[in-house]
LODO-723225 format. One line per field, with one value per residue (C-alpha): y, x, z; residue number from 1; residue in one letter. Coordinates in Angstrom, 1 decimal. Last residue first. Example, Ala and Ser with C-alpha at 12.3 -4.5 7.8 and 13.67 -1.06 7.14 Angstrom:
REM residues 2
v	[-1.1,-4.5]
u	[13.7,12.3]
w	[7.1,7.8]
seq	[2,1]
type	[S,A]
This chain:
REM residues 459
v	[43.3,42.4,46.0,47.0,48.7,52.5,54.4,57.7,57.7,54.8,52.2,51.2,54.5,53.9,56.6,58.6,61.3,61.6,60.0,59.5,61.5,60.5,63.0,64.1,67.0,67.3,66.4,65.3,67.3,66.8,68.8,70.3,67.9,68.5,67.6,66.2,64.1,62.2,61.5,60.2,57.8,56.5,55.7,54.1,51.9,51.2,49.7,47.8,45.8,44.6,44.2,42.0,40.4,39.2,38.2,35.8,34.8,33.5,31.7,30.0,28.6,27.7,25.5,24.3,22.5,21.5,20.4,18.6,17.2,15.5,14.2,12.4,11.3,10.2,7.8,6.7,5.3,6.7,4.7,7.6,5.7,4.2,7.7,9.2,6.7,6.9,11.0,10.6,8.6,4.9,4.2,2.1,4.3,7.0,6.4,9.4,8.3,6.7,4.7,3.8,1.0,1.0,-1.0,-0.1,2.3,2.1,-0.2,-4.0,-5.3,-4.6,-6.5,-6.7,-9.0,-8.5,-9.2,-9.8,-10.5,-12.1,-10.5,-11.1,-13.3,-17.0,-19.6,-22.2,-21.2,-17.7,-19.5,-20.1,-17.2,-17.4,-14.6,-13.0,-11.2,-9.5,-7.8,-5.1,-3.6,-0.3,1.0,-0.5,-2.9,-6.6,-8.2,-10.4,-12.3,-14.1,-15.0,-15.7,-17.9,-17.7,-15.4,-12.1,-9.7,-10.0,-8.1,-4.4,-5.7,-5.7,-8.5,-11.8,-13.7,-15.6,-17.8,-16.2,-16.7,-17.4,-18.2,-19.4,-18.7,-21.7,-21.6,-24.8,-22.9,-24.2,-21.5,-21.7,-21.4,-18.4,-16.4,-14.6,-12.1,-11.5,-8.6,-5.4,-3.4,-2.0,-5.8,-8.3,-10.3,-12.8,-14.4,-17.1,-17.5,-20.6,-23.0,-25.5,-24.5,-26.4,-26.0,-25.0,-21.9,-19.1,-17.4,-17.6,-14.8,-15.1,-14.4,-12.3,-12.7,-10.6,-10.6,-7.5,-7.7,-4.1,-3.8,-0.9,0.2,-1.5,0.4,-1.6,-1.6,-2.9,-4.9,-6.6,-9.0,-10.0,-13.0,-13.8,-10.8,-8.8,-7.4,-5.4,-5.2,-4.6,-5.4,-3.7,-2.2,0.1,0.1,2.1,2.1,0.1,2.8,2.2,-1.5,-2.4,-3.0,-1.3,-2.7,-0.8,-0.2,-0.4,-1.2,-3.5,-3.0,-2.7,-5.1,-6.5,-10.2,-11.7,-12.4,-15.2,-16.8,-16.6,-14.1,-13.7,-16.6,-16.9,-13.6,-12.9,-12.4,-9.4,-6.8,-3.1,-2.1,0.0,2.8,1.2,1.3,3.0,1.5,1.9,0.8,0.0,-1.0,-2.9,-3.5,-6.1,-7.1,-10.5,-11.5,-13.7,-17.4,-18.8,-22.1,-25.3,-25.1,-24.7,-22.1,-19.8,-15.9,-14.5,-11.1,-10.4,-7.3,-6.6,-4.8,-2.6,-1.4,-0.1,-3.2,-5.5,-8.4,-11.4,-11.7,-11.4,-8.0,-6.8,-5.0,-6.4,-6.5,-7.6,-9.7,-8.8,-10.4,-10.5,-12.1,-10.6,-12.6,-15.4,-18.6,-21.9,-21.7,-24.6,-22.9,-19.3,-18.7,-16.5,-17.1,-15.2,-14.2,-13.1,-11.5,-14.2,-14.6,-13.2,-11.7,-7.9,-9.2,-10.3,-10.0,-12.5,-12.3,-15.3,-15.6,-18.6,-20.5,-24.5,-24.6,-23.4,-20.2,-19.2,-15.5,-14.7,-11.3,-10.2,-11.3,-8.6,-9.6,-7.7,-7.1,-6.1,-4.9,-3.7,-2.3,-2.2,1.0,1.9,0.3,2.2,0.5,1.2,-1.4,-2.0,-4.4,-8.1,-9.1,-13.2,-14.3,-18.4,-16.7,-13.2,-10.5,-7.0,-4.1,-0.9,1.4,2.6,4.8,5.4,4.3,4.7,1.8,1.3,0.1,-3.6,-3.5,-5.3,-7.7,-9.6,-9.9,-6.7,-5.2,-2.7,0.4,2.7,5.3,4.6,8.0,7.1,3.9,1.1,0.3,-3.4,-3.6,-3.5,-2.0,1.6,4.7,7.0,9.4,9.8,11.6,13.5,14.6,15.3,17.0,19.9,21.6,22.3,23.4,25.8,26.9,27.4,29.4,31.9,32.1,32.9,35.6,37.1,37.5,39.0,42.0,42.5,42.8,45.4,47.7,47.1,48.2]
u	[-15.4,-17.6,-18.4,-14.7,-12.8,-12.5,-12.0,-12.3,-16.4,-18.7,-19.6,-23.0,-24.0,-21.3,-20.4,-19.3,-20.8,-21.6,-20.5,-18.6,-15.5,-14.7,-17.1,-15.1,-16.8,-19.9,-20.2,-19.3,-16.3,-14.8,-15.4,-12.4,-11.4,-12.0,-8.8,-5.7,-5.1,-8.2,-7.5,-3.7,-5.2,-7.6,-5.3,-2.3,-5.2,-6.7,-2.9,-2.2,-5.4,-4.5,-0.8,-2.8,-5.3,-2.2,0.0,-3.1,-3.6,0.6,0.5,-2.8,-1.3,1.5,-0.2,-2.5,0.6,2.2,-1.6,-1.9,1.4,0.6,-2.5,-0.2,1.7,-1.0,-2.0,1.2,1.1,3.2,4.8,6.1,10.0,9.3,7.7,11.0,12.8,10.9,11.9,15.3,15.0,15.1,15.3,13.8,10.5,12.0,15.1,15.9,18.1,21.0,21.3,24.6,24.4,23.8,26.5,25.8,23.3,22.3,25.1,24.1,21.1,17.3,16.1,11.5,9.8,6.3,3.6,0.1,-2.4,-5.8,-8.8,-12.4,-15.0,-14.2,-12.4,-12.8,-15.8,-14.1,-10.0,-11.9,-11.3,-8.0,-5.9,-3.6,0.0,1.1,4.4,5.6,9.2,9.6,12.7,16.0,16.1,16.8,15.4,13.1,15.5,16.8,13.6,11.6,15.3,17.0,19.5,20.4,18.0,20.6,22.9,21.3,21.6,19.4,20.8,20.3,17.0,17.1,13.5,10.7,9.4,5.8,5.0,2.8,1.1,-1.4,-4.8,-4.3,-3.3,-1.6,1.2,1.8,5.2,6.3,6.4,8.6,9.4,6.1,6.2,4.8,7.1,9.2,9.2,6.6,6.8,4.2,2.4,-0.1,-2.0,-4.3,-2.8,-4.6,-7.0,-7.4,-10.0,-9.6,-10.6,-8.8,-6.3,-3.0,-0.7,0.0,4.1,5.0,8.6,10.8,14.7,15.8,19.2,20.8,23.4,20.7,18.1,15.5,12.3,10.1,5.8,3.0,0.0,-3.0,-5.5,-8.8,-10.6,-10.7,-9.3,-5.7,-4.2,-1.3,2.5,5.2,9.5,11.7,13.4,11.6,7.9,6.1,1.9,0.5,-2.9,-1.3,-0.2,-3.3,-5.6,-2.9,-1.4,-1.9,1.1,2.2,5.6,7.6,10.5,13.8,16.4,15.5,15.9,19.4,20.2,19.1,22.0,22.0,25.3,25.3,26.3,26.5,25.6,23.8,26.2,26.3,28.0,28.2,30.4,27.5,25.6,22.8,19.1,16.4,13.3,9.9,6.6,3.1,0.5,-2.2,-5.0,-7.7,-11.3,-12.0,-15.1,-17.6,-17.2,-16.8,-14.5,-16.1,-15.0,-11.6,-9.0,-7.1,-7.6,-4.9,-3.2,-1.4,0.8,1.9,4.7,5.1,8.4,12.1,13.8,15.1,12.3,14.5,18.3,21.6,22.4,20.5,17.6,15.0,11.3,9.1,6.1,4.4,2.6,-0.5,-2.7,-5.2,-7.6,-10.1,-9.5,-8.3,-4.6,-3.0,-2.5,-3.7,-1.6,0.5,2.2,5.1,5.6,8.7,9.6,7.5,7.0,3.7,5.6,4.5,6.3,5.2,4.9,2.8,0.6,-0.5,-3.4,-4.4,-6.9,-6.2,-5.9,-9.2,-11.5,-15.1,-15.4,-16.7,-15.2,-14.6,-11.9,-9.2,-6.3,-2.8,-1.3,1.9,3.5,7.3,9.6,13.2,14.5,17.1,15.0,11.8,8.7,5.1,3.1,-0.4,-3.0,-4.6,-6.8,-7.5,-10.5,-10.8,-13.2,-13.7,-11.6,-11.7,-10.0,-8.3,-5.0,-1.7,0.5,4.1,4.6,1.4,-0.7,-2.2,-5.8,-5.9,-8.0,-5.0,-4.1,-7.4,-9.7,-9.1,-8.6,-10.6,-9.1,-10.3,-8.0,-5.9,-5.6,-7.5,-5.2,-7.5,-7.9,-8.7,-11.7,-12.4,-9.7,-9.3,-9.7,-12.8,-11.0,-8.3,-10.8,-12.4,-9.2,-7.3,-11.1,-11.0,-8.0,-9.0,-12.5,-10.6,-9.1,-11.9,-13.2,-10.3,-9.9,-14.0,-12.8,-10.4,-12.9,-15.1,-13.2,-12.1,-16.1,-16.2,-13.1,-14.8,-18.3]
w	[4.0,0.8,1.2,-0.5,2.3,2.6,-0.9,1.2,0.8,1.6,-0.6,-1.2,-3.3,-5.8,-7.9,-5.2,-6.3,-9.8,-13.0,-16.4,-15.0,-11.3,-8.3,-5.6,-4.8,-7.3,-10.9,-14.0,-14.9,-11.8,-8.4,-6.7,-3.6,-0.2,2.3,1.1,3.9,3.7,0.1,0.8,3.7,1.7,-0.8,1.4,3.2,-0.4,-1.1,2.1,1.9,-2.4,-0.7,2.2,-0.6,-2.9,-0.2,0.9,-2.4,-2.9,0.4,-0.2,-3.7,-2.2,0.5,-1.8,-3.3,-0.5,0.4,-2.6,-2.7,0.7,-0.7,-3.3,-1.0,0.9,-1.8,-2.4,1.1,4.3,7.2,8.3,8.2,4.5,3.7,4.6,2.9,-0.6,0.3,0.3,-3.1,-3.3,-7.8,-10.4,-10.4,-12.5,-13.2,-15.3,-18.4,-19.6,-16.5,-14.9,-12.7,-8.8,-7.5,-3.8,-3.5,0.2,2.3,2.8,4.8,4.8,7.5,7.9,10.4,9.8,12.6,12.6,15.1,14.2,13.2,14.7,12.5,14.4,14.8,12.4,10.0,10.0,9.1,6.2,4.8,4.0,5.2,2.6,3.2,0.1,0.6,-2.1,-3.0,-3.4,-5.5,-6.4,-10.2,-11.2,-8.1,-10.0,-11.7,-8.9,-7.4,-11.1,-11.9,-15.4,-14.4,-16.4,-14.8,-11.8,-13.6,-12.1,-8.8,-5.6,-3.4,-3.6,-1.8,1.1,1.1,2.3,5.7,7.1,10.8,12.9,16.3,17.6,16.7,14.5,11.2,7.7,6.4,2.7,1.6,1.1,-2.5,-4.9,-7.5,-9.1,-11.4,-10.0,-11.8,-7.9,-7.2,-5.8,-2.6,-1.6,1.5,1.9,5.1,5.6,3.4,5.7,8.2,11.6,14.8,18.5,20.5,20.9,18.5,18.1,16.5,12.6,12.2,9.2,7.2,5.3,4.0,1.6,0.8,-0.6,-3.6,-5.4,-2.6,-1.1,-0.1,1.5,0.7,2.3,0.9,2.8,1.8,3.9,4.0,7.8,9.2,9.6,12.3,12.4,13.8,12.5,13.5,12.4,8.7,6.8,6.4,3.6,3.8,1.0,-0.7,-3.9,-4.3,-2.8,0.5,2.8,5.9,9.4,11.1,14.7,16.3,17.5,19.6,18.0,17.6,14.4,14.5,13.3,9.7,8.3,5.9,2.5,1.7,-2.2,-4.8,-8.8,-9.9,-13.3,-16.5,-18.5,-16.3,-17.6,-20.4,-22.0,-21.2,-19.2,-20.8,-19.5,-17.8,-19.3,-17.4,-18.1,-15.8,-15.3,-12.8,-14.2,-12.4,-12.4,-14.6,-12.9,-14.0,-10.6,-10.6,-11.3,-14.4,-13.8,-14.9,-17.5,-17.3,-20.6,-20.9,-23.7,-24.4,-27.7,-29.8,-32.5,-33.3,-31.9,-32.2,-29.2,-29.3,-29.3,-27.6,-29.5,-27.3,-24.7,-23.6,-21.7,-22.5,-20.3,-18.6,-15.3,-12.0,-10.5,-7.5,-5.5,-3.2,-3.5,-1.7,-3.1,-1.0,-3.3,-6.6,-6.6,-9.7,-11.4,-14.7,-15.9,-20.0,-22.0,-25.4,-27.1,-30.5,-32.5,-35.8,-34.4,-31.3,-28.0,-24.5,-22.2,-18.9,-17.3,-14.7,-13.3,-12.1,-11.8,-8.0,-7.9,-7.5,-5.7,-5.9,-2.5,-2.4,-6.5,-8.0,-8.7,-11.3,-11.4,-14.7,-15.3,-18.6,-18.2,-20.3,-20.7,-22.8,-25.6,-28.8,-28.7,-27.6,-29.0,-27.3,-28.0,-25.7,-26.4,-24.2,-23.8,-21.8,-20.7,-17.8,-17.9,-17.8,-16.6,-17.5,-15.7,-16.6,-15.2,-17.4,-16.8,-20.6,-22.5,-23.2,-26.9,-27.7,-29.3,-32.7,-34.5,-31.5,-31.6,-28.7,-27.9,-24.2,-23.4,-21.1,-18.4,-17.2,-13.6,-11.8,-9.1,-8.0,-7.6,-3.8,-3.1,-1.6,2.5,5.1,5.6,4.0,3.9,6.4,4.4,1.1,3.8,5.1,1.1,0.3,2.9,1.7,-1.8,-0.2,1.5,-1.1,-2.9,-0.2,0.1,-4.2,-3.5,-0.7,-3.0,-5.7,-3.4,-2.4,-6.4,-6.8,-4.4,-6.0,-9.3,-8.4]
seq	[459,458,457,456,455,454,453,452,451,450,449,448,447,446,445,444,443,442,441,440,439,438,437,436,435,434,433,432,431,430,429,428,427,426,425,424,423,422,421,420,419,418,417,416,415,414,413,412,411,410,409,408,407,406,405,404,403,402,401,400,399,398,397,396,395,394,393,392,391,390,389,388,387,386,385,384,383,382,381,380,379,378,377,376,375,374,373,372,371,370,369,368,367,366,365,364,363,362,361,360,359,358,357,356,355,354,353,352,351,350,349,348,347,346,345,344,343,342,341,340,339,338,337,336,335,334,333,332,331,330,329,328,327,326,325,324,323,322,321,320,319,318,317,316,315,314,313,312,311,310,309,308,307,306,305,304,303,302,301,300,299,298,297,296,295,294,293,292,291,290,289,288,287,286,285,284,283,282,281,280,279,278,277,276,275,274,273,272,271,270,269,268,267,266,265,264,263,262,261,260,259,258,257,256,255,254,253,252,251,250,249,248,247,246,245,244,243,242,241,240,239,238,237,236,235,234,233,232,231,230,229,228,227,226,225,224,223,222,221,220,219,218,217,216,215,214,213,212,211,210,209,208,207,206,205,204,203,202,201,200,199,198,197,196,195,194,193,192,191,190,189,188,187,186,185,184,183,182,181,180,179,178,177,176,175,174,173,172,171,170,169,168,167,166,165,164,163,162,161,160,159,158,157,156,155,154,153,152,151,150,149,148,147,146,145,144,143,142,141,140,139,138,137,136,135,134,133,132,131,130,129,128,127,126,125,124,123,122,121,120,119,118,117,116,115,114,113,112,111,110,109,108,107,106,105,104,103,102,101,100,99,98,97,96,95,94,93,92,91,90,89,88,87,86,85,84,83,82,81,80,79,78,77,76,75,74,73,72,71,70,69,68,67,66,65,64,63,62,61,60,59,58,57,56,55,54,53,52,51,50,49,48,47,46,45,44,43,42,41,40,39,38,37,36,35,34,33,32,31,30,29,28,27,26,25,24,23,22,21,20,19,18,17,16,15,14,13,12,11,10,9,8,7,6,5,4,3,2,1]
type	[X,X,X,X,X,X,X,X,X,X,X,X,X,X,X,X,X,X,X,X,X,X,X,X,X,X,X,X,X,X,X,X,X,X,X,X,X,X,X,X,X,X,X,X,X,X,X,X,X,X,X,X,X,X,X,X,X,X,X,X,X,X,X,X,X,X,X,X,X,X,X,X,X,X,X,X,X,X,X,X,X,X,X,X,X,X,X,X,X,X,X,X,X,X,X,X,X,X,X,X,X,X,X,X,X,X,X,X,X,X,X,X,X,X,X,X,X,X,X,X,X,X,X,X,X,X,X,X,X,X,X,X,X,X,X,X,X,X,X,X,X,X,X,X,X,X,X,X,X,X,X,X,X,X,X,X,X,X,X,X,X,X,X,X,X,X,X,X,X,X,X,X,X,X,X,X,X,X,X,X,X,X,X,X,X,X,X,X,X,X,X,X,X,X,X,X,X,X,X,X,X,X,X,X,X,X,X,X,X,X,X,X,X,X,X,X,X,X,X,X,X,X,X,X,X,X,X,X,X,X,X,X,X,X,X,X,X,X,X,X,X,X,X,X,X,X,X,X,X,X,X,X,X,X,X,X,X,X,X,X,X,X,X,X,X,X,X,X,X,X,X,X,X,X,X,X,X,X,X,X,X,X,X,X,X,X,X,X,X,X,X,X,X,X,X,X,X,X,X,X,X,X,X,X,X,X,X,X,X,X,X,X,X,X,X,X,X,X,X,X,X,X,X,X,X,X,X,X,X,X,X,X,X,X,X,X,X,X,X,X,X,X,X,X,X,X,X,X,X,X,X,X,X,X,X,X,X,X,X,X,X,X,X,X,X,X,X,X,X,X,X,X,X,X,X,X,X,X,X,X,X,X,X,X,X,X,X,X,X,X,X,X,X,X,X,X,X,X,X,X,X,X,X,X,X,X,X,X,X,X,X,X,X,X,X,X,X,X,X,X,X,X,X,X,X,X,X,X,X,X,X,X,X,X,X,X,X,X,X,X,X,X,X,X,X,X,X,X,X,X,X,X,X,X,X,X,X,X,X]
């Protein structure tokens, strides 16, 4: 009974394996365009409407809320004094939702006293269409400036807008980040000038890649030229990695369409750094059916000083790591020229050498850093999302390695033992029984299982 029920145990590890391995291409075969893709491992949170019942983020943590209109959610901080850190919120309206100019989103970080650390705005402003928009407050660390103790501190996330607007809540991404400190006798002062001027087009050919619907499921580019297509309504992220002293200039061209019509602030396009914090965004693109396109301005290189400037485009490169495109298509562009999608194209140059001034952390950097394998993905054109499935498999990979070894020694063994037995010839009978018999029983012992210690009947 033992030697069986080992058989079958190694047959369920088998099938549970399998099953591992089956999920990761189910799970990939669901993906695609349509909602924005939450990342699975975000917990549910509520924000309070007063800061003393506010629930507490963890560091690295990602979490999901929603908020209605004129809402205001307070969340906990616990920050110690040696590390940046990073609240970003990213707001969700549902497809249809009808919003203004006047929406917006702010997120602010405070003190136990109630002052400000920081706070950014985003808005929908001109383009009045649904789609995602976000962005991030902080805490930096340096000397003479607010908010540098180890204590208590707050995140607040606010929905302002019209009354016209739809008064559905908007669905809340946030996370929460820590950054360590530099040991000290680093730069204090922001740059003043850094090359501005376009470089030339990549010389490759273009190639294909489909956009994401989030900041998780956005497929890595590196630098090239992209193409996709994108529909009436729809949102699509992608990710860059840019390392420390590197220039990151970007720009997507909508392709023509047939037929004849006009759509102002029809595609909007903006870039958000490795915290999700709004760095930048294009001007507005208006459509006639006739190819556009959308550039953002030069922006410096990835430094460690440029947290010191007073400027959203200049401060936001402050760190390396992935950097995030949002391309939206209004959906008005429908009424105008119909439901199919429309090319796109990114133009991506990364320029300067890889890790160029990167400063001296006291600590892992975590997410403020472009590993080997960030350029890798970058190259596959690979999502978080399927890194993570690709873990799984590395994972289930080990894991299939180390039970098959197990069942071949466990094969090896009863082979060794039958072969022994067979050798030996009859045996003398034991103290319960006939030839062969173990003490506590006779024959065999087990009627289903043939003589010799051949293999288990689960075989």
């Amino acid at each position: 009974m033992r030697r069986r029920s080992m058989g079958r145990a190694g047959l369920g590890a088998v099938a549970a394996l399998c099953a591992v391995v089956t999920l990761p291409a189910q799970a990939g075969a669901a993906e695609g365009p349509g909602p924005y893709a939450y990342e699975p491992s975000a917990k549910p949170v509520e924000g309070a409407a007063i800061s003393t019942e506010a629930e507490r983020l963890e560091p690295g943590g990602t979490y999901r809320d929603s908020i209605g209109p004129g809402g205001k959610l307070f969340y906990r901080l616990e920050l110690g004094a040696e590390s940046n850190a990073y609240v970003s919120a990213t707001a969700v309206p549902g497809t249809g939702t009808k919003v203004a100019y006047a929406d917006e989103l702010k997120v602010t970080l405070q003190d136990r006293d109630g002052n400000s650390c920081s706070s950014d705005t985003a808005r929908f402003g001109s383009a009045e269409f649904a789609r995602p928009i976000g962005t991030y407050a902080h805490r930096t660390v340096e000397e003479d400036a607010s908010c540098q103790g180890a204590d208590t501190y707050y995140a607040l996330v606010e929905r302002t807008g019209a009354d016209t607007s739809s008064s559905e809540p908007w669905e809340l991404e946030i996370r929460h980040l820590t950054e360590p400190r530099v040991k000290a006798g680093g730069a204090t002062a922001a740059p003043e000038n850094w090359p501005s001027g376009s470089p030339a087009p990549p010389g490759a050919g273009p190639r294909e890649r489909r956009g994401g619907t989030s900041f998780f499921s956005a497929p890595g580019l590196e630098q090239g030229e992209w193409q996709d297509r994108i529909k009436p309504g729809e949102t699509l992220f992608y990710k860059v990695p840019v390392d420390w002293g590197q220039q990151l200039f970007a720009s997507a061209d909508l392709g023509s369409a047939a037929g004849e019509g006009y759509v102002s602030h029809a595609l909007t396009m903006a870039l958000y750094n490795p915290a999700r914090g709004l760095v930048d965004s294009a001007t507005d693109v208006a459509y006639d059916g006739r190819q556009k396109s959308s550039v953002l301005d030069p922006l410096p290189p990835v430094a460690y000083e440029n947290r010191f400037d007073s400027s959203d485009s200049v401060n936001g490169m402050r760190f390396a790591g992935w950097y995030y495109l949002r391309v939206s298509l209004s959906p008005e562009v429908e009424k105008e020229f119909g439901p199919q999608a429309l090319g796109l194209s990114l133009r991506l140059n990364v320029e300067g050498g890889r890790g160029k001034g990167a400063p001296a952390y006291e600590g892992p950097a975590g997410d403020f850093q472009v590993t080997d394998e960030d350029l890798s993905a970058a190259e596959s054109g690979q999502s978080t999302s399927a890194a993570e499935r690709s873990a799984t498999m590395r994972l289930v990979g080990v894991s299939g390695i180390g039970t098959g070894t197990v069942l071949v020694l466990g094969l090896g063994v009863w082979t060794l033992v039958a072969r022994r037995r067979a050798a030996a010839g009859p045996q003398p009978a034991g103290p319960g029984g006939g030839p062969g018999a173990e003490p506590g029983g006779g024959p065999g012992q087990d009627s289903q299982e043939p003589a010799g210690y051949g293999l288990p009947a689960a075989w």
